[in-house]
Structures are given as structure tokens and as C-alpha cells.
C-alpha positions as CSV (number, residue, x, y, z in Angstrom):
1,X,90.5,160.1,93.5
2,X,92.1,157.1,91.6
3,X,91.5,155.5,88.0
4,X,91.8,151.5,87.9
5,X,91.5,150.4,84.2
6,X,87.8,148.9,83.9
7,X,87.5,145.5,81.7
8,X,86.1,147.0,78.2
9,X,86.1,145.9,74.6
10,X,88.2,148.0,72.2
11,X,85.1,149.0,70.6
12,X,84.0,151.2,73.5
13,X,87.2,152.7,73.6
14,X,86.9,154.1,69.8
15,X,83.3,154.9,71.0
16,X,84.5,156.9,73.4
17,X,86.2,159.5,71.0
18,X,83.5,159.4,68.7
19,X,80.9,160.6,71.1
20,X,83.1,163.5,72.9
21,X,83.9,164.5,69.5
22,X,80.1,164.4,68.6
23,X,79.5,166.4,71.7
24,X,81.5,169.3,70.3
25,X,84.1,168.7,73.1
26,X,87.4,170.6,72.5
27,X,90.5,172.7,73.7
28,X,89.1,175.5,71.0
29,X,85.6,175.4,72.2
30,X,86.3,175.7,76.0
31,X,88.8,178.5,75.0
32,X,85.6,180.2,73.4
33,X,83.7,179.4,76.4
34,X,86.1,180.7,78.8
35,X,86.4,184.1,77.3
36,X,90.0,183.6,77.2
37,X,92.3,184.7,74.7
38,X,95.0,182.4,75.3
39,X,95.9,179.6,72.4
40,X,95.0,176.4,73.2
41,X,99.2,175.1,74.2
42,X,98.6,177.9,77.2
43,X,95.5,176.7,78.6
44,X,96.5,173.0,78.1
45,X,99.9,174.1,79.7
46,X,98.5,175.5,82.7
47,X,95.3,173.8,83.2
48,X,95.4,174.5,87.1
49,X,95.6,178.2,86.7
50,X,92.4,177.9,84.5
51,X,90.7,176.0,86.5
52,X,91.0,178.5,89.5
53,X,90.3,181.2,87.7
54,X,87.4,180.2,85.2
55,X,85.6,177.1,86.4
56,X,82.7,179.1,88.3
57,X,82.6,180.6,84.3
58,X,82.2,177.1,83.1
59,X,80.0,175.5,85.3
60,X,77.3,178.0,84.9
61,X,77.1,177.3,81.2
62,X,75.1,174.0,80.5
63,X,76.3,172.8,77.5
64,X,78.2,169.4,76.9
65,X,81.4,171.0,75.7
66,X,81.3,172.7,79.3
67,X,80.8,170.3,81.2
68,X,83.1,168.0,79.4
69,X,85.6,170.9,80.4
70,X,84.7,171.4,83.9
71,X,84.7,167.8,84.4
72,X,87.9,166.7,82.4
73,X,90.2,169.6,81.5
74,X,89.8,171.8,84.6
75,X,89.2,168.6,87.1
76,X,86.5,170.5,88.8
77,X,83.2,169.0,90.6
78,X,79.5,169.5,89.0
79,X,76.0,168.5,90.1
80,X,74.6,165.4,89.1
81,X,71.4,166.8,87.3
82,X,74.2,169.1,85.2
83,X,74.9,166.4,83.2
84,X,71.8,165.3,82.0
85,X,72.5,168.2,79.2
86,X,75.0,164.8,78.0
87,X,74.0,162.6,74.7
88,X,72.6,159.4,77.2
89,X,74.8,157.2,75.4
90,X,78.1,159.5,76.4
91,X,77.0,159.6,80.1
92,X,76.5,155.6,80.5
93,X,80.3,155.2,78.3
94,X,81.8,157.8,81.4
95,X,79.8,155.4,84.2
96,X,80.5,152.6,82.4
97,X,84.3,153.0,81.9
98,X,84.6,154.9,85.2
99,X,85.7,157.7,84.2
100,X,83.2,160.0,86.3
101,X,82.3,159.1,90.1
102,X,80.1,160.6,93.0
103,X,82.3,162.0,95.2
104,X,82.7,160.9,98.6
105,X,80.8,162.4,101.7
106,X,78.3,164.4,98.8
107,X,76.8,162.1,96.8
108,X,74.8,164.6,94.9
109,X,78.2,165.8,93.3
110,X,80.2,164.3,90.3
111,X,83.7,164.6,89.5
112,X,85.9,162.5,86.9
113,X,88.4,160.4,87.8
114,X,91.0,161.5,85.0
115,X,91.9,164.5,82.8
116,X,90.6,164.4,79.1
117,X,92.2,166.9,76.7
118,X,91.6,167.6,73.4
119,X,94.2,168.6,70.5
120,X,93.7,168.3,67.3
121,X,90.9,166.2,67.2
122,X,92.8,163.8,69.6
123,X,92.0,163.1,72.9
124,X,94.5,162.1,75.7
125,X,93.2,160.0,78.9
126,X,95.9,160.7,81.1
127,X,96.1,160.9,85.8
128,X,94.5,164.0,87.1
129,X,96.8,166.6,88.5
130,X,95.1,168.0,90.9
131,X,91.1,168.5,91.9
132,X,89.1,172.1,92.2
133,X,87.6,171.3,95.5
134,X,85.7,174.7,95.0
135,X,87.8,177.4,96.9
136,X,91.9,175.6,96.1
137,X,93.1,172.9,94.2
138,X,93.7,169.8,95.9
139,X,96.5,168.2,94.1
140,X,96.2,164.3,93.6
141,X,99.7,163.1,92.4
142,X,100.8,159.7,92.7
143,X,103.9,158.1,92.2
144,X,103.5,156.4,88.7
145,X,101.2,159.3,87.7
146,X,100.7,159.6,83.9
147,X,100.9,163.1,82.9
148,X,98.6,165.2,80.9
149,X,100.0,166.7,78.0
150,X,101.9,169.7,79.3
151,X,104.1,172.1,78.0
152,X,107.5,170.5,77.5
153,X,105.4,167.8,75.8
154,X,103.7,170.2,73.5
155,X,106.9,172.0,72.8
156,X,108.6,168.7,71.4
157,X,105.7,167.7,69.9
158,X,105.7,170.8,67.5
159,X,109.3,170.4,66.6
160,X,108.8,167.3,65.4
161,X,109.5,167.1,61.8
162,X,109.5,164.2,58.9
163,X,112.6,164.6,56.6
164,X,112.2,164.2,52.8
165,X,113.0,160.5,52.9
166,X,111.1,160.0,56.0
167,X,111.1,156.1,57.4
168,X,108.3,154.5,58.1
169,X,108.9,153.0,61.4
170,X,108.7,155.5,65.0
171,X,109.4,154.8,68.5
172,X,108.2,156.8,71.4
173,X,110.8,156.1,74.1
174,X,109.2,157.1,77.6
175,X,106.0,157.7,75.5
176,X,103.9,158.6,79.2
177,X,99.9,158.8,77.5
178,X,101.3,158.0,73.7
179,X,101.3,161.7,73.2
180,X,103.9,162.0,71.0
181,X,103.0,158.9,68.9
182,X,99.2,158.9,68.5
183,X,99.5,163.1,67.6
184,X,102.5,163.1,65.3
185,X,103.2,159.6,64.2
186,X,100.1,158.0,63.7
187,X,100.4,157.6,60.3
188,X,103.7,155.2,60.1
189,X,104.2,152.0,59.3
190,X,105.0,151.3,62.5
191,X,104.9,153.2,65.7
192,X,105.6,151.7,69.2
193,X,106.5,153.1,72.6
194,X,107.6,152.2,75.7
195,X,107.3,153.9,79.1
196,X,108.9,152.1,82.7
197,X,105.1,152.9,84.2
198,X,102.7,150.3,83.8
199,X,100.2,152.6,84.3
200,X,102.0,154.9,81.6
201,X,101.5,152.2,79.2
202,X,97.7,151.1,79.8
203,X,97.0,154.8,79.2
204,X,98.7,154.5,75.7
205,X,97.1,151.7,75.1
206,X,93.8,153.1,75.5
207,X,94.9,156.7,74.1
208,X,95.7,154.6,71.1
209,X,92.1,152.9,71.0
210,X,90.6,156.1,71.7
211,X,92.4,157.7,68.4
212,X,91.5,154.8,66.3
213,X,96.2,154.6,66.6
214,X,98.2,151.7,65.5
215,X,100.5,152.1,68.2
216,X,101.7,149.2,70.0
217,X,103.0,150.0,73.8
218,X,105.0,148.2,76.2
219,X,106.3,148.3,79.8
220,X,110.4,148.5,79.4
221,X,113.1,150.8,79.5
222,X,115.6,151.8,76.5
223,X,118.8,150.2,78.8
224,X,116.2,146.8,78.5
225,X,114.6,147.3,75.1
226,X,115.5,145.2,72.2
227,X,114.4,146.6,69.2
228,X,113.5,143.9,65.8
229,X,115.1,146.7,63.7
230,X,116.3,150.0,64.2
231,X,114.0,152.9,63.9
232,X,114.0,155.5,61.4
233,X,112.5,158.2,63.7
234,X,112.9,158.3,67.9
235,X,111.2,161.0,69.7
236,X,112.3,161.2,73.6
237,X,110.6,164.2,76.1
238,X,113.3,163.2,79.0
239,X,112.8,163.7,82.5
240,X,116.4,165.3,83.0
241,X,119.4,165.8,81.3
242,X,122.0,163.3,82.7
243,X,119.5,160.8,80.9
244,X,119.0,162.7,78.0
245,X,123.0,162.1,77.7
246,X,122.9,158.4,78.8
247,X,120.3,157.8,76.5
248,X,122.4,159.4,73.2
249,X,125.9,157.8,74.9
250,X,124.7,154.5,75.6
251,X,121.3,153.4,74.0
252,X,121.1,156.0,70.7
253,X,123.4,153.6,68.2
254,X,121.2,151.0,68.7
255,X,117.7,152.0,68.0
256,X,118.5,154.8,65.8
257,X,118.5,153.8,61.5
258,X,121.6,154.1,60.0
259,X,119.4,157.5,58.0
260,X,117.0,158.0,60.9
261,X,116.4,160.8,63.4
262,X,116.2,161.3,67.1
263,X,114.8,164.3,68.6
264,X,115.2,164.7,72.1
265,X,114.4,166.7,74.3
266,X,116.0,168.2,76.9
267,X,116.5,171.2,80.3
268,X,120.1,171.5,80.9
269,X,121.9,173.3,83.7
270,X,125.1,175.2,82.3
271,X,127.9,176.0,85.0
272,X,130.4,179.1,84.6
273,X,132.9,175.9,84.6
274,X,131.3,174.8,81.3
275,X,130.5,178.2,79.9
276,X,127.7,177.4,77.5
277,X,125.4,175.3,76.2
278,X,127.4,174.3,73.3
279,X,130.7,173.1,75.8
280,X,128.0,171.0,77.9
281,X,127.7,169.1,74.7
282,X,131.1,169.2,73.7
283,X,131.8,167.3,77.4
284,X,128.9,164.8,77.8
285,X,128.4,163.3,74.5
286,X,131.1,160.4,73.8
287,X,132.1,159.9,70.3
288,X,130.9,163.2,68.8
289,X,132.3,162.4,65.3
290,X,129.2,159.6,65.2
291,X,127.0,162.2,65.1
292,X,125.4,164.9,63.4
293,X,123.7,167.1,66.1
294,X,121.6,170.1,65.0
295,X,120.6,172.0,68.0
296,X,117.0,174.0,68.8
297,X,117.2,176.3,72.1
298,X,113.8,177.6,73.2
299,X,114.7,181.1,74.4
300,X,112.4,182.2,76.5
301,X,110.9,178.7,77.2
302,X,109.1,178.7,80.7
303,X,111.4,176.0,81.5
304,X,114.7,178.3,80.6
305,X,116.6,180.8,82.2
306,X,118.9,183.5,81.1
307,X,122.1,185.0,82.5
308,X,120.3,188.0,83.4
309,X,117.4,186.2,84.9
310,X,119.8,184.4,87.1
311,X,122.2,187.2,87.7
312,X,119.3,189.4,88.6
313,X,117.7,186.2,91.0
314,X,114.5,186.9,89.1
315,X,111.7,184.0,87.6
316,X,110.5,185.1,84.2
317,X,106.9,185.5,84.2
318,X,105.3,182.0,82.8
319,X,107.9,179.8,84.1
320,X,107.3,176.5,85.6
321,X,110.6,176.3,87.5
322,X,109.6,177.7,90.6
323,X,106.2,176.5,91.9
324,X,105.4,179.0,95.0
325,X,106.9,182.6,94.4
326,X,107.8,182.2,98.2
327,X,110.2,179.3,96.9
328,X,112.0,181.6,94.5
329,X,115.1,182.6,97.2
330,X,116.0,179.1,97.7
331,X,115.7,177.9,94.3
332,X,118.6,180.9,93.3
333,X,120.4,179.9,95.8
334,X,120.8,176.2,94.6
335,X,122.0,177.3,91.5
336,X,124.1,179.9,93.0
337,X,125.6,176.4,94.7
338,X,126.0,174.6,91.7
339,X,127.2,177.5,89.8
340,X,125.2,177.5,87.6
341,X,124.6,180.4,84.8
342,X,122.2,179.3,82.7
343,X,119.3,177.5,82.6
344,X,118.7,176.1,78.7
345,X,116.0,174.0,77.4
346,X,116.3,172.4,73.8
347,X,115.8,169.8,71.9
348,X,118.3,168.2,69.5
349,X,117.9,166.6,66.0
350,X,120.6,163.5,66.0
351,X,121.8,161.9,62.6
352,X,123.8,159.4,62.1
353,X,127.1,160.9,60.3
């Protein structure tokens, strides 16, 4: 299962969100649907665990919100007459722009070829994760996969704050769907991102159109980027902490405002070498007295882990560290390698002193 961007006017991207907000389609609504009473971060956190527990629920319930769901949040498979229950103008946008296809070997069965999620009255065109092939999930990762919103994105994203003299100007920096941008910072002067995927980026791009966003996006990386002016507000979800650190060493002075903010996230292994959290910052940020670094750990984060947890070898319920409980001996025993005591994820707020 693959998504190659179709030739289409803007106007049928903005269409597009019109008519799946028209057809009631939302992270809310399936909640309701699903008889769940998770909030809407949990489910779109762990969509595969919904989908193999509730997507029999949804696909006996013909409404367009549910198959919407079953289709595009919880990447599962329906029958071709269940979607005539669609607004006829809806189903030819999803053939049109390819976004649902027969599936191969059972061509009375439709599935779509990416996930669709819902927050806020946004919606995010992003890869599919995996498919619900009716008794597993069949995970369909590729290399330059762009990534649903997920947790760590929906953690950053609600720590993201405008100060009292907020500038008008935001940059996305490895901006993956435009998540960050088109659900925070849609209303600034300016807002662009960048992302090293191509594919990343034509996602944004339509994410943007979708959201009626100003956002421009582009395919570069911040060691490459040269910015017109600096930017009053930087968001950054990074993939790992040595380049959550190269980033703020080496690329942070210039794109940040001289009265801007950076927020940037981060998962950071602490060693019984370093001691805490506060000494890995103390050692990997050159030129401390530049900065102003206010500092937001997300205790039990599924992406943390405490002394305790790690003294005792135990995964927290929730986390997203360990994928297979089977996996759990040799992932202690890593960090039992590395010496490592802690687990910590946070984001920091960065100011210019």
C-alpha cells in the first residue's frame, strides 16, 4: 500500500476538509462511536491498539464518521457497497485524489491509502503505519515515511505557548505533516517549515491546503537552511537528542530572534557518569551564558523512564519504548551497557539572554 501525490488543483484540496468536516468526521465522534473512554491524544497516540481492538465495532456501524474512521484513522479494510452511506461528492474527491483503493487479490474490498486524523477541526494527511488485514496488523513502513501525529508530537504541540510580545514569524524545523505549524501557528505572519523528506514536505503542503494554512514548506535541513530573517518562534519535535544538542550548539543563534523562542523537544538518556538531567545540560550545550533555558520534564511520559523503573528492569504501563514485551530483557540490558539511569523526556523553552 503506497500514496503517490495525484496532480490536483488547490481547490480540491480545501474541498477535501470541507466535506470530511461536513460528514461529521472527527477524533471526538469516533471516540463516541468506539465506546471508549479514552481522550482523543490516547486514541490518536495509539491508533494501532484501537484498531485491533475496536474496528469489528466500527465497521458494523454505517455512518460516514465510521467509515471515515475505519478507513483512515484505524487503517482497516471495508466493503465497497459500505461506502455508498458517503456524501457522492466525498467518495469521487477520495477516488479522485487516491486516497482509497481496491485492494489487491479482492476487488470487492476498499482500503485507503493514507491515515487521516482529525484534531481540532484539522485534518492531517500523513503515510499509513500499518494496515488491519482483519486478524493482525500488517505494518507498511517505508523509509521516508511521514508520520501521523503521535504522541511526542501531541505532547510538544500542547506546550507550545505564545509569550506576551509574541512575533509574528514561526518556523517548523523537521515539520514531518506540518503538524506543528498548521495546529498552533496558523495564525502568524509568517509560518514555514522544513523537513529533509520530500515526501514530508508534499504532505505539508497539502496538510496546509487541506487547513485552508499559509504555511510555506520546503525540502532542507537546518545545517542548509538560510533563513531571510530570524524567527521569533521555532518549534523542533527531534528525532534524538545528540541532534536536539547540535541543533541548539550549532544552528539555534542563527534562526532564533534576538526576543524569540525555541521549544524543542527532546528523549534524553542520563548516565550515573552524568547524574541528572540537569548535568546532561550543563555538558552538552556550548556557551550556556547565551542562553536562557527553562526546562519542562514530562514525568511519567510513555517515552520516560525513572530510576526505579530501570532499577527494577520494569516498562511502565503506556510506554512506547519497548515494542514487544518479549523485547523488554534486552532493551534493560542496553541501558544497563550504557549506564544509563534515567530515561527523561522534555522539552525546553530557549531565549536569547
Amino acid at each position: 500500500m503506497d500514496f503517490n501525490f495525484p496532480e490536483a488543483a488547490p481547490r480540491e484540496w480545501r474541498r477535501l476538509g470541507s466535506l470530511l468536516n461536513q460528514a461529521g468526521y472527527s477524533t471526538p465522534v469516533a471516540k463516541e462511536l468506539m465506546r471508549v473512554a479514552n481522550s482523543p491524544d490516547e486514541i490518536l497516540s495509539n491508533s494501532g491498539r484501537f484498531s485491533l481492538f475496536y474496528l469489528d465495532r466500527l465497521s458494523k456501524i454505517k455512518n460516514p464518521a465510521a467509515v471515515l474512521a475505519v478507513l483512515f484513522m484505524l487503517s482497516g479494510r471495508l466493503a465497497s457497497p459500505d461506502l455508498d452511506v458517503l456524501d457522492p461528492e466525498l467518495l469521487d474527491d477520495l477516488w479522485r485524489l487516491q486516497l482509497i483503493e481496491r485492494v489487491a487479490g479482492s476487488p470487492d474490498l476498499v482500503r485507503g491509502t493514507v491515515s487521516i486524523v482529525e484534531l481540532n477541526g484539522l485534518y492531517f494527511l500523513s503515510d499509513c503505519l500499518f494496515e488491519n488485514i482483519g486478524y493482525d496488523l500488517e505494518i507498511s513502513l517505508r523509509a521516508d515515511s511521514c508520520m501521523p501525529p503521535h504522541a511526542s508530537s501531541l505532547q510538544l504541540l500542547r506546550l507550545l505557548h505564545k509569550g506576551e510580545n509574541a512575533s509574528s514569524s514561526f518556523l517548523d524545523v523537521g515539520c514531518g505533516s506540518g503538524f506543528q505549524s498548521i495546529a498552533f501557528a496558523s495564525d502568524y505572519d509568517v509560518v514555514y517549515g522544513f523537513d529533509p523528506s520530500a515526501r514530508c514536505v508534499g504532505f505539508a503542503r497539502i496538510n496546509a491546503l487541506v487547513n485552508g494554512c499559509r504555511g510555506e514548506y520546503s525540502v532542507n535541513t537546518w545545517e542548509s537552511f538560510e533563513p531571510a530573517s530570524p524567527y521569533g518562534h521555532i518549534a523542533f519535535n527531534t528525532p534524538d537528542w545528540p541532534t536536539a544538542f547540535l541543533f541548539i550548539n550549532d544552528g539555534l543563534s542563527k534562526l532564533l530572534a534576538n526576543t524569540g523562542v525555541a521549544q524543542i523537544s527532546l528523549v534524553c538518556e542520563v548516565t550515573a557518569d552524568e547524574g541528572s538531567f540537569e548535568s546532561v545540560l550543563e555538558h552538552r550545550i556550548r556557551n550556556k551564558d547565551q542562553w536562557r533555558i527553562n526546562v519542562h520534564e514530562r514525568a511519567g511520559s510513555p517515552f520516560s523512564l525513572s530510576r526505579e523503573h530501570i532499577e527494577r528492569g520494569q516498562v511502565p504501563d503506556g510506554s512506547v519504548l519497548v515494542d514487544d514485551p518479549a523485547q523488554s530483557q534486552a532493551f534493560f540490558r542496553g541501558l544497563n551497557q550504557r549506564d544509563v539511569i534515567q530515561v527523561v523526556d522534555a522539552t525546553l523553552a530557549i531565549q536569547h539572554r
